[in-house]
C-alpha positions in Angstrom: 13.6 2.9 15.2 13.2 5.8 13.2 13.4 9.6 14.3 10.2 11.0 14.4 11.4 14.6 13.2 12.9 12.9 10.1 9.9 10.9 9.6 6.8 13.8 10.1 9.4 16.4 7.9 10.1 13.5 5.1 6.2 12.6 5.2 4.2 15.4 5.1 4.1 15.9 1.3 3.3 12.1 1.2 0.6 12.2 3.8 -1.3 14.7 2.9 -1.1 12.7 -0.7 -2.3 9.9 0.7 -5.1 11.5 2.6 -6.3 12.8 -0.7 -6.5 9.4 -2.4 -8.5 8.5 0.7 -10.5 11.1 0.9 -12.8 10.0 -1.8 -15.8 7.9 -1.1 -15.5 5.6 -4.3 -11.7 5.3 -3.3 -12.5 3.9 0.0 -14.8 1.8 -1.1 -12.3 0.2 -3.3 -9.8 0.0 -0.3 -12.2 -1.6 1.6 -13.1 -4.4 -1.8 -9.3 -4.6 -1.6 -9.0 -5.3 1.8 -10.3 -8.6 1.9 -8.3 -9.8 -1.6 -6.6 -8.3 -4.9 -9.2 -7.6 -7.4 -9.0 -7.0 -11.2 -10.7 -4.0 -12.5 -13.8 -6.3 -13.7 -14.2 -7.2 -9.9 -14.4 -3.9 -8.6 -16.5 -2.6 -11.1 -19.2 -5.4 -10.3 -19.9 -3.4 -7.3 -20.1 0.3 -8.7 -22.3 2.1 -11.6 -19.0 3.5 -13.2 -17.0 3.6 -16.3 -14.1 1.7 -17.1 -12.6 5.2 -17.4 -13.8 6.5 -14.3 -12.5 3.6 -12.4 -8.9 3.7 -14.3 -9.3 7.6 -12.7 -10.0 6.6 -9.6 -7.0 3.6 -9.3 -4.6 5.5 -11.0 -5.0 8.4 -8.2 -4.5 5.1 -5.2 -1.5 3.6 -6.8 0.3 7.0 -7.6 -0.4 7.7 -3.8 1.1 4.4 -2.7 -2.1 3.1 -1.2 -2.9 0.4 -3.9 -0.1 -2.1 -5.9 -0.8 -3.0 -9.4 0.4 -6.0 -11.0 -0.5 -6.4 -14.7 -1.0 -10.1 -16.4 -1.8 -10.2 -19.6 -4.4 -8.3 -20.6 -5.7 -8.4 -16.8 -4.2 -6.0 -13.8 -4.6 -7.3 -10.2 -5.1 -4.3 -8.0 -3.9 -4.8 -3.9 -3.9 -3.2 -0.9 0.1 -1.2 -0.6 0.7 -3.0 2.9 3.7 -0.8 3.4 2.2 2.4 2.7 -1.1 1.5 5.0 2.2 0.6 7.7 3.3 3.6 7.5 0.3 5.6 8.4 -0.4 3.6 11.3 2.9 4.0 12.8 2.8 7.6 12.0 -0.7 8.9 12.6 -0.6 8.5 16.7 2.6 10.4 16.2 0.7 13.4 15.0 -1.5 14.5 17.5 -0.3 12.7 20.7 2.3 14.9 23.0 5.9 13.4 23.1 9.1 13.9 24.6 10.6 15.5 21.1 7.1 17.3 20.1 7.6 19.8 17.3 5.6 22.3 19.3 8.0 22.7 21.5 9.8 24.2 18.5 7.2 27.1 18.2 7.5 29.8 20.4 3.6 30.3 21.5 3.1 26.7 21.9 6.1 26.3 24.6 4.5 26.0 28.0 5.9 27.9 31.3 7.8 26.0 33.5 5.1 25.9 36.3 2.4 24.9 33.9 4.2 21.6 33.0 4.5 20.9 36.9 1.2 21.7 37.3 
């Protein structure tokens, strides 16, 4: 099992890049077209009032997160759903803002608790 110190310090950066690719509503709507199947950019644009441009924008923002795969065939590319990267955040996010044994608060000084407030 992985530390969760080297983890959260390794991942930050590539969180908080992820959470910007999600933090779009046109994104998210193509994660959740791409949940159910990999989609080619014609599919996806069935379903929005966008330019090919705009959606090239928005894809090219998902896959250089991590969050969407691309797989190009021909003149087609299949977009998919990065299951590795969308593992990762689950495995990570209950780490963030649950208390644990080895919780980087206790590394802050004004976070620590007194002795009699833990046994309390």
């Amino acid at each position: 099992m992985r530390s969760f110190f080297i983890v959260v310090e390794v991942s930050y950066e590539r969180l908080a890049t992820i959470f910007k690719a999600l933090s779009d509503e046109t994104r998210l709507h193509i994660i959740d077209m791409l949940s159910c199947n990999e989609l080619c950019a014609a599919d996806i644009l069935a379903s929005f009032n966008l330019s090919q441009s705009t959606l090239s924008y928005h894809m090219k923002i998902l896959i250089d997160a991590g969050v969407v795969n691309s797989q190009r065939n021909g003149l087609w590319t299949r977009y998919s759903i990065n299951e590795e990267t969308f593992g990762d955040i689950l495995d990570i996010l209950p780490r963030l803002y649950k208390t644990k044994d080895e919780c980087i608060c206790a590394q802050i000084k004004y976070c620590r608790l007194d002795e009699h407030e833990k046994e309390a």
